[in-house]
C-alpha positions in Angstrom: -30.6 -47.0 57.5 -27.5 -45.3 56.4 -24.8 -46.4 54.3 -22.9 -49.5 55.2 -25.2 -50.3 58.0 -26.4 -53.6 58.3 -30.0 -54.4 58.4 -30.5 -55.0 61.9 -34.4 -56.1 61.2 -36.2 -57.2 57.8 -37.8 -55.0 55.9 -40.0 -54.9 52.7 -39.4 -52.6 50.1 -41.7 -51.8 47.4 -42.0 -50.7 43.6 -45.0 -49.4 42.5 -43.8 -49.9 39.0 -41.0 -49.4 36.2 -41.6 -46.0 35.6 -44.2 -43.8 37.5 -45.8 -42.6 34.1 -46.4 -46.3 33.0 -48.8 -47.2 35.9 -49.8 -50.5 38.2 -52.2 -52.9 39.0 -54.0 -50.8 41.4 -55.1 -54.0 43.8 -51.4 -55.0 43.4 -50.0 -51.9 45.5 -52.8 -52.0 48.0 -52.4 -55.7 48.4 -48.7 -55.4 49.1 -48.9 -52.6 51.5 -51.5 -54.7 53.5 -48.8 -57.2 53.6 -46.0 -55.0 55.6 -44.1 -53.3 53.1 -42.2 -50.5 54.7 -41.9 -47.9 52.2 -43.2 -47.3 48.7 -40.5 -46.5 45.6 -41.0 -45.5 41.9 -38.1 -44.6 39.6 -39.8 -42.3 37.3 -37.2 -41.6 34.8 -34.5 -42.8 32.3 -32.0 -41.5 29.2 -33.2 -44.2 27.3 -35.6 -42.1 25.3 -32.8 -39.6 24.6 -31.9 -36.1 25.2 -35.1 -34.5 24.4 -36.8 -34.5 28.1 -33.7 -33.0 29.3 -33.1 -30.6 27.2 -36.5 -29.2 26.2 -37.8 -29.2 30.5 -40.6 -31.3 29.3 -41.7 -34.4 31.3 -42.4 -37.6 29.2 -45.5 -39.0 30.9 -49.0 -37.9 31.0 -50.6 -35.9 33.7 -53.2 -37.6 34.4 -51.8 -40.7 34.2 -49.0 -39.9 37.1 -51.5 -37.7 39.1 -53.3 -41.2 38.8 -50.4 -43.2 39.9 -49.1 -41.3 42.7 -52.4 -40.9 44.3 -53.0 -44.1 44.8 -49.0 -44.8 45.9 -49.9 -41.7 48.4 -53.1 -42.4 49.7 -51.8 -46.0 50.6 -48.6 -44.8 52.0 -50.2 -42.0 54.3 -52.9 -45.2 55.8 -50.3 -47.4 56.0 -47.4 -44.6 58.0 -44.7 -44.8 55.6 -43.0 -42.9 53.2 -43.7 -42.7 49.2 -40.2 -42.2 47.4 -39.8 -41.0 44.1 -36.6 -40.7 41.9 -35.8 -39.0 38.3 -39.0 -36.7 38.4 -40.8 -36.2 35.5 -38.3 -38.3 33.6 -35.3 -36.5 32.9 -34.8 -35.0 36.9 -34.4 -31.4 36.1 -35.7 -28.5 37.5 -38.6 -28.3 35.1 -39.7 -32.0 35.9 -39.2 -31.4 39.4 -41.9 -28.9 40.2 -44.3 -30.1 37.4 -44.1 -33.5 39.5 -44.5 -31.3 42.7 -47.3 -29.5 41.4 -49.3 -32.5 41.1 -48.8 -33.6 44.6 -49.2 -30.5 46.3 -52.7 -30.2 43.8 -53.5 -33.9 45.4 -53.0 -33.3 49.0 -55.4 -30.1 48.4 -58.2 -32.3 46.7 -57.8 -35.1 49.5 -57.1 -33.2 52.5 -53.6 -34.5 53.5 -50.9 -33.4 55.4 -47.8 -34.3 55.3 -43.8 -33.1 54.9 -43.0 -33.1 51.4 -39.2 -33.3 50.7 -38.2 -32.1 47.0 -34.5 -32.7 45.9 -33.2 -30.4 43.1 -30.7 -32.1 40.8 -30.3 -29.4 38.4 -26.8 -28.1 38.6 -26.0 -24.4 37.1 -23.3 -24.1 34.1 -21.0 -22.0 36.8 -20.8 -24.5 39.1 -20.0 -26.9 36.9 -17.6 -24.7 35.2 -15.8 -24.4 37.8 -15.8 -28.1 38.4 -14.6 -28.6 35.5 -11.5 -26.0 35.9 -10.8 -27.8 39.0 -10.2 -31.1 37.8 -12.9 -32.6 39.4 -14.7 -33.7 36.1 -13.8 -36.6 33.7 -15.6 -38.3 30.8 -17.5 -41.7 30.7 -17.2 -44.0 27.7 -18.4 -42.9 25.7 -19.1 -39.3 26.2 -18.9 -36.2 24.0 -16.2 -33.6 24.1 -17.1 -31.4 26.8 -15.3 -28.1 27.3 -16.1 -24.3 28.5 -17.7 -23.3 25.0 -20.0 -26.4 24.6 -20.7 -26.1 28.8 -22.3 -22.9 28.0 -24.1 -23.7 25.0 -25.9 -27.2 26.7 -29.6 -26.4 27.5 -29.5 -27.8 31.0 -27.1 -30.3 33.4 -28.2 -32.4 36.1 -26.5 -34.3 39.0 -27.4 -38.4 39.3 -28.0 -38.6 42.8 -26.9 -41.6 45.1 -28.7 -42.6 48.3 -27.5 -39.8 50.4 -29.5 -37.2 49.8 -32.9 -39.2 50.1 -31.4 -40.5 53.6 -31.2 -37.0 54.1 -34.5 -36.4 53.4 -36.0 -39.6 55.7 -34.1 -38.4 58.2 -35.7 -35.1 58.2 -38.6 -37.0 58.6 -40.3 -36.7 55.2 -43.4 -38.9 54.4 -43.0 -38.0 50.7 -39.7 -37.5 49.0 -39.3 -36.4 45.4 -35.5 -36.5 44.1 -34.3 -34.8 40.7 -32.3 -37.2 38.7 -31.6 -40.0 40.7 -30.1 -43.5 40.6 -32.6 -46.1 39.5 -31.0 -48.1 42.3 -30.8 -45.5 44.7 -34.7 -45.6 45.7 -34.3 -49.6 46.9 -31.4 -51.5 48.9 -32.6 -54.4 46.5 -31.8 -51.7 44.5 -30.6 -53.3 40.8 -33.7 -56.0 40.9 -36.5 -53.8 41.9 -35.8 -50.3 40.2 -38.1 -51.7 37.2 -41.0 -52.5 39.4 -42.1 -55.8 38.2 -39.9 -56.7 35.1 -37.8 -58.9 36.4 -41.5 -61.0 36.6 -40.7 -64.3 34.6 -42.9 -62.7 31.7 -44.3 -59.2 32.4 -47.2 -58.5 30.1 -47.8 -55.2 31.3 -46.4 -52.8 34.4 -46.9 -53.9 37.9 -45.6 -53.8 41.1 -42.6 -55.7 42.5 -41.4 -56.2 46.2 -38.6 -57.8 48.7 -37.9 -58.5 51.9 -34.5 -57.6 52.5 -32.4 -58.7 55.7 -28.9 -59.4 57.3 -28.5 -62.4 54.3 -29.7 -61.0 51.6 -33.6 -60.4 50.3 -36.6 -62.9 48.5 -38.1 -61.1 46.2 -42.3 -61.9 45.1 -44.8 -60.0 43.0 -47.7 -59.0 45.0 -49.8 -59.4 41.5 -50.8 -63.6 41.7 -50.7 -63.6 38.3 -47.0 -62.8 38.2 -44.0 -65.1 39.3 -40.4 -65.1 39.7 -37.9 -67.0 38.3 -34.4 -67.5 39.1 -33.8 -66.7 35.7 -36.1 -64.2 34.8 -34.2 -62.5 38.5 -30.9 -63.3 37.3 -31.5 -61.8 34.2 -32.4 -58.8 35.0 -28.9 -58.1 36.1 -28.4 -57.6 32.1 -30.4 -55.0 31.5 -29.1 -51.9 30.6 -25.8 -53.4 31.8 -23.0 -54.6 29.5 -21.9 -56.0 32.3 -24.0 -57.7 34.9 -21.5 -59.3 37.6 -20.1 -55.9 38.4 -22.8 -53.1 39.0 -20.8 -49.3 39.4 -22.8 -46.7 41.0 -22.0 -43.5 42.9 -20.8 -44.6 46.3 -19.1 -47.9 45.2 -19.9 -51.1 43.1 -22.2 -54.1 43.5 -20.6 -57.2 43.1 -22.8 -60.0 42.2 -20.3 -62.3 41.0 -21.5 -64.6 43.8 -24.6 -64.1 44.2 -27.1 -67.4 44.5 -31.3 -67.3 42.8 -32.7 -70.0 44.6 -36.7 -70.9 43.7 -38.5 -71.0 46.9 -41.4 -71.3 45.0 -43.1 -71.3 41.6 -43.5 -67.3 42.7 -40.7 -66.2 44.7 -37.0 -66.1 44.7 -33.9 -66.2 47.5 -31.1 -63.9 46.2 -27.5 -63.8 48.6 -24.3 -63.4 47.8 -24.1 -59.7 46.7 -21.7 -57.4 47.5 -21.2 -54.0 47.6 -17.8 -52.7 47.7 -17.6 -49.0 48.5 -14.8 -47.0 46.0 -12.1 -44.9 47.0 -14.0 -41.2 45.4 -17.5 -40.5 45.6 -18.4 -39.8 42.4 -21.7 -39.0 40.6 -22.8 -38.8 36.7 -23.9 -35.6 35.0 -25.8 -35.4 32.0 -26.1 -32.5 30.0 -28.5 -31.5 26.4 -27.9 -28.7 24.1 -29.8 -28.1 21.4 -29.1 -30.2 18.1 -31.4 -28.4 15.8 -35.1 -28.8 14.1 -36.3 -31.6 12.9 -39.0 -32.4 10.0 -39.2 -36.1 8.4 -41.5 -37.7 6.0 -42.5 -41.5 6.3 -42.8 -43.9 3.0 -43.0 -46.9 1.9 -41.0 -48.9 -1.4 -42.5 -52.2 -2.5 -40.5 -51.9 -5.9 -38.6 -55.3 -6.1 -36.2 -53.9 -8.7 -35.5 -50.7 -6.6 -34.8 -52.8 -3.3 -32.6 -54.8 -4.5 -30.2 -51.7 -5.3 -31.9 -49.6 -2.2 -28.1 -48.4 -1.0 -27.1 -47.3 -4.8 -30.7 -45.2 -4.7 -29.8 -43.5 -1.6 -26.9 -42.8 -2.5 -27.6 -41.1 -6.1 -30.5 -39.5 -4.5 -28.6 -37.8 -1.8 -25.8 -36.5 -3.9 -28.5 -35.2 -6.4 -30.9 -33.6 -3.3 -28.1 -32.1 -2.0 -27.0 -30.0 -5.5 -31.0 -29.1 -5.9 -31.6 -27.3 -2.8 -28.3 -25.7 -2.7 -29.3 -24.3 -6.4 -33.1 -23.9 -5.1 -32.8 -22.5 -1.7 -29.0 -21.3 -2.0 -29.2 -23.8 1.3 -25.0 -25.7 1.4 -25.6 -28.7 2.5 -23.1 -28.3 5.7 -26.4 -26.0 7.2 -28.4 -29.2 7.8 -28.2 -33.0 8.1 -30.2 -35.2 6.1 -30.5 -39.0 7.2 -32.6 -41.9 5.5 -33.8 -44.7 8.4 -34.5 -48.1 6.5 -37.5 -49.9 8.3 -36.8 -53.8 7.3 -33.0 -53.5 6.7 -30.6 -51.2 8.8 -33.1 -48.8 10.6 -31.9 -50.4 14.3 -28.1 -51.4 13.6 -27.1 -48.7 11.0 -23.6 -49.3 9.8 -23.5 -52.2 12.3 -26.3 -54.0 10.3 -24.4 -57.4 9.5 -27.0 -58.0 6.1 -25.6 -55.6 3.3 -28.7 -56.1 1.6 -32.9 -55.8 1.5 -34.5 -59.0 1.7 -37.9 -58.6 2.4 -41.0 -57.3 -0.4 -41.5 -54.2 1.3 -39.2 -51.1 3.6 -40.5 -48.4 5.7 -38.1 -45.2 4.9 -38.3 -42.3 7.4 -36.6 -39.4 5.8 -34.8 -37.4 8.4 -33.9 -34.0 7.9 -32.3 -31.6 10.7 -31.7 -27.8 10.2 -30.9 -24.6 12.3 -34.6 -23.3 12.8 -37.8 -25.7 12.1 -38.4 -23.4 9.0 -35.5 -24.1 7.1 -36.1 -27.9 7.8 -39.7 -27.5 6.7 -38.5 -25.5 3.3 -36.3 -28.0 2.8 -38.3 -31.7 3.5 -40.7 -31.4 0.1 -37.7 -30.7 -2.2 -36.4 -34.1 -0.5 -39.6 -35.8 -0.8 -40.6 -35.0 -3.9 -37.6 -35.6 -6.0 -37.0 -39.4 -4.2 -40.1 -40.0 -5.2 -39.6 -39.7 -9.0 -35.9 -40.3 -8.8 -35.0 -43.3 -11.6 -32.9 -46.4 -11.5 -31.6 -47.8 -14.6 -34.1 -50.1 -15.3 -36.8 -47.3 -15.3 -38.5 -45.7 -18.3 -40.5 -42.9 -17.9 -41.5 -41.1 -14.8 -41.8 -44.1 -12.0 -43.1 -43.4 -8.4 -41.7 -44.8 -5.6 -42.6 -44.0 -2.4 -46.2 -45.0 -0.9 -46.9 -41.7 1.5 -49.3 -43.0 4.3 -50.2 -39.4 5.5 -51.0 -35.9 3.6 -49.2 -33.6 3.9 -45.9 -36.0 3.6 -43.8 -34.0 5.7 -44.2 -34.0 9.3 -42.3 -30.9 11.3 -41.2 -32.5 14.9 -39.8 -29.6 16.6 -36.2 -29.3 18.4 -33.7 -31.7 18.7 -31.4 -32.6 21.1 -28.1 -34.0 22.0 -26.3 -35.4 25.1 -23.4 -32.8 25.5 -22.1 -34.5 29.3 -21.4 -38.3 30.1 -19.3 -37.1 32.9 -18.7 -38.1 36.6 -18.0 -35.4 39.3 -16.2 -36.4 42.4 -17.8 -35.1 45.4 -16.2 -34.4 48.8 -20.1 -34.1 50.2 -22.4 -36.8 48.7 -25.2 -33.9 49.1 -23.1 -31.0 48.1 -24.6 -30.6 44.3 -28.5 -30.9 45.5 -30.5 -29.0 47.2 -33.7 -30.0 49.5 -36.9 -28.1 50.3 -38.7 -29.8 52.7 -42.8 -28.3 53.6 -45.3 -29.2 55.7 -48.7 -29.6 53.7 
């Protein structure tokens, strides 16, 4: 079906689950493929967990674990004759993730004898096309989004393209039976697209990953886990509008915005829920988001725990001291200024999640976890630097203190733990496209 068609005929789309990596109730796939859906979906990626996956070309989930997953999403598919469609590869959608994902595949299709045409989208967009992009006009900022100009362009580690629904049209209508798209709209994968894209969370209480379907048609779609031990709710439907939305009447993707400000939940059972009343109203430029990583640094931190009643209760005043004190000693120590790294302290049972947003100005609890947090230009300059940190928080005084004190419980030996390379968004952007296609590229085989 192509955009702004209507659905002439129902059809039952599927999500095998939130996140491909995260997994499914086997019997809950088969059983809902047995029951007529017409295509299988999994989103498989996300920024939530930050820049790193972008930037470092790693994918986030385990190997065995998705190999797991999308052999069984296959297998089914290829009995049932319809097509297996997978967005945000390997999590982050770049290059990288794209062929580790492909790899997989191609690997099961040689262990189980298939055949079939494999469609692979490639998202990742090079720094001179974007450059020039950019030059052009053609790319503003989000809010919020870093400053991005031609020096910082160059620097980023890698940039990819959020794909709508166009290209894995495309791809169907090349007649592909398994369709892998770089980064990619959750939504993009489903016409129920803003309920389903996290398989079965919007499940009235999801205790672990599962599958999640609808049967859309001219009105609008019911959605019902094929798992009997989950159910829908109109709330726990309606609420999944809000997530990872600030605003959940008015849904902006590439191609236009989904207006739900009408929209109607209605029970039509304990399990399953009517939805109507959405809208999608197409915008005036086609636009699509780009995300970008460049390298932040390395990073090595330390984890410790303060029970000392007399030290919490002055926690911010200790930090403080100790910071301004750490940052004279390694400068003396390791002729190190303290502009060549950061150093951060993350308060476990106080500020850890809010930071300056924290409304509570003070400790109340017996006990914080502190994660010391130090960032630096190579991983051995962080790693030089972390025990001089350490060490002198650990024996540095407060007032009421006489004689050398210890503060910090250390939970693992050595202290310091070296984390590798850090990243940073570097793009929050939108690119407006005269092609919906024109930034991605498709290699379709026959296996």
């Amino acid at each position: 079906m192509n955009s702004g068609e209507i659905l002439s005929e129902k059809l039952k789309a599927l999500a095998a689950t939130g996140n491909l990596s995260t997994g499914f109730e086997e019997e809950s796939l088969v059983r809902a493929v047995q029951q007529g859906a017409g295509f299988v979906g999994c989103d498989a990626g996300t920024t939530d967990s930050g820049p790193y996956y972008l930037g470092s070309g790693n994918p986030r989930g385990p190997r065995e674990g998705t190999k797991r997953n999308l052999h069984i999403m296959i297998r089914e598919a290829l009995r049932a004759g319809i097509p297996v469609i997978v967005g945000s590869a390997g999590h982050a959608g770049g290059r990288p993730h794209l062929e580790w994902t492909i790899e997989i595949i191609k690997e099961l299709a040689r262990e189980n004898g298939w055949h079939f045409k494999l469609a692979a989208i490639d998202s990742e967009i090079t720094k001179e096309d974007l450059l020039d992009a950019f030059r052009r006009g053609e790319v503003t900022p989000l809010y919020p989004a870093p400053d991005l100009n031609e020096g910082t362009l160059r620097q980023a580690e890698r940039f990819v393209a959020m794909m709508g629904i166009e290209p894995i049209q495309a791809a169907l209508s090349s007649g592909a039976q398994v369709v892998v798209a770089g980064r990619c709209s959750d939504v993009a994968i489903y016409a129920a697209g803003k309920i389903l894209e996290c398989g079965a969370a919007s499940a009235a209480q999801r205790l672990y990953p599962d599958c999640m379907a609808a049967e859309l048609d001219q009105e609008g779609f019911t959605v019902e886990p094929p798992n009997p031990a989950l159910r829908c709710t109109p709330q726990s439907v309606a609420a999944h509008t809000l997530y990872e939305n600030a605003d959940p009447y008015y849904l902006v993707e590439s191609g236009g915005t989904l207006d739900t400000t009408a929209v109607q939940y209605e029970a039509l059972s304990d399990r399953a829920v009517r939805v109507r009343g959405s809208r999608f109203v197409a915008s005036e430029k086609y636009t699509v988001r780009i995300e970008g990583a460049a390298l932040a640094g390395f990073r090595s931190i330390v984890v410790a725990g303060i029970r000392d009643p007399l030290l919490l209760r002055q926690l911010d005043k200790f930090l403080s001291s100790l910071r301004a004190v750490i940052n004279r000693k390694i400068e003396k120590s390791l002729k190190i200024s303290s502009n060549a790294y950061t150093l951060s302290f993350r308060v476990y049972g106080w500020n850890a999640s809010l930071g300056p947003l924290e409304p509570i100005s003070h400790v109340e609890g017996h006990e914080i976890g502190l994660i010391i947090d130090v960032v630096a230009s190579s991983q051995s300059m962080a790693a030089d630097i972390l025990p001089l940190v350490w060490h002198t928080g650990l024996h540095h005084a407060i007032p009421e203190h006489e004689g050398l004190i210890s503060n910090f419980a250390f939970p693992f030996s050595p202290p310091g733990i070296d984390v590798g390379p850090v990243y940073r968004f570097c793009a929050n952007h939108v690119w407006e496209l005269k092609d919906p296609c024109e930034p991605f590229r498709m290699n379709m085989e026959n296996l």
